[in-house]
C-alpha positions in Angstrom: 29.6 11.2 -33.9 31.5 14.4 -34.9 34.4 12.9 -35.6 33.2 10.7 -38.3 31.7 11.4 -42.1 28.0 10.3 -42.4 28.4 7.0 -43.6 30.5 5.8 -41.2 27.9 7.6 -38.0 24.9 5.7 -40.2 27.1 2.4 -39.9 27.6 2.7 -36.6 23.8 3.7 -35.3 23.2 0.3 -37.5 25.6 -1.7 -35.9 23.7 -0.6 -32.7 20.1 -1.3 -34.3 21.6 -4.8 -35.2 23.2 -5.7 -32.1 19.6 -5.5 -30.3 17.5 -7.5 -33.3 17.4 -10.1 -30.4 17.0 -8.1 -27.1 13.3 -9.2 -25.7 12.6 -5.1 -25.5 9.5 -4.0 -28.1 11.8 -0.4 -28.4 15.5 0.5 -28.5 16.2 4.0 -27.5 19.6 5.8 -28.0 20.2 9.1 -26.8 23.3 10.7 -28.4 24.8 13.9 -26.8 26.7 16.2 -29.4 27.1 20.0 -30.3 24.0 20.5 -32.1 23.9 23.8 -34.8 20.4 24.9 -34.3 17.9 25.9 -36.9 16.4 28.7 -34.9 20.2 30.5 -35.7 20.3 31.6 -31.9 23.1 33.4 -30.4 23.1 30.8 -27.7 24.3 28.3 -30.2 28.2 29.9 -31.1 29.9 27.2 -29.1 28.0 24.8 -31.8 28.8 26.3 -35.1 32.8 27.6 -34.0 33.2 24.0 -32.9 32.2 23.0 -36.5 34.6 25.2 -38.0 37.2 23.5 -35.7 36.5 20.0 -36.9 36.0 20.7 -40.4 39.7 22.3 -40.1 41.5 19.1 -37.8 39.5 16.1 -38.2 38.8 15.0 -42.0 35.6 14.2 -42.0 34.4 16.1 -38.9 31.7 18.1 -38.6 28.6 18.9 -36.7 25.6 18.5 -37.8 22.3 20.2 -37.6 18.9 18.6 -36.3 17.8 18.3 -39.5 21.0 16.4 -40.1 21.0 14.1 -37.4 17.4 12.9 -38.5 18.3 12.2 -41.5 21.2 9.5 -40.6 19.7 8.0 -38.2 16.4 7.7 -40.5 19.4 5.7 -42.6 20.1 3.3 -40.0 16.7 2.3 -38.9 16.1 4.7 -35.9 13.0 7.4 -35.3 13.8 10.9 -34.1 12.0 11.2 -30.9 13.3 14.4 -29.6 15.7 16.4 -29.5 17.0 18.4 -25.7 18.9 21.4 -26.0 20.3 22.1 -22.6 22.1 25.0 -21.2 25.6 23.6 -22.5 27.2 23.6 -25.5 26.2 20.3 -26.5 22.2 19.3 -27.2 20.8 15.6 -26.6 18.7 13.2 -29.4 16.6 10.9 -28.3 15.7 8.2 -31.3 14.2 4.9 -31.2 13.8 1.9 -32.8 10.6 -0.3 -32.6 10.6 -3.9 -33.6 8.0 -5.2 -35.9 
């Protein structure tokens, strides 16, 4: 998702809402691994926030994107942050869902 503006990471996580309106499954969960910058500001998170600086510079609408950040989009596109795994790598894992009504 960090190579793409927010619009355009909002249509795809709705293009993958929409393509399981019909799956029989009550919830849809996506898990999406990225570099995540950290609101706690901890020095474990450089790789995160250099990385950012890299994709703003070579990539036109590349970024990454905070927690914060990441709920918001995928609020846009139908999904519920569930939680979010930062692991001892660079990169962090979201889990969101999506219930049918």
């Amino acid at each position: 998702m960090h190579d793409f503006g927010d619009e355009k990471v909002v249509s795809i996580l709705t293009a993958i809402r929409q393509a399981n309106e019909n799956s029989c499954q009550k919830t849809v969960t996506v898990f999406i691994v990225e570099f995540i910058i950290l609101d706690d500001g901890a020095v474990r998170n450089w790789q995160s926030i250099a990385f950012d600086m890299l994709m703003t510079s070579v990539i036109e609408d590349g970024k990454e994107r905070s927690q914060q950040e990441h709920q918001q989009l995928l609020q846009q596109a139908g999904f519920h942050f569930k939680q979010l795994y930062p692991v001892q790598a660079p990169s962090s894992i979201i889990e969101a869902e999506w219930n049918k009504h």
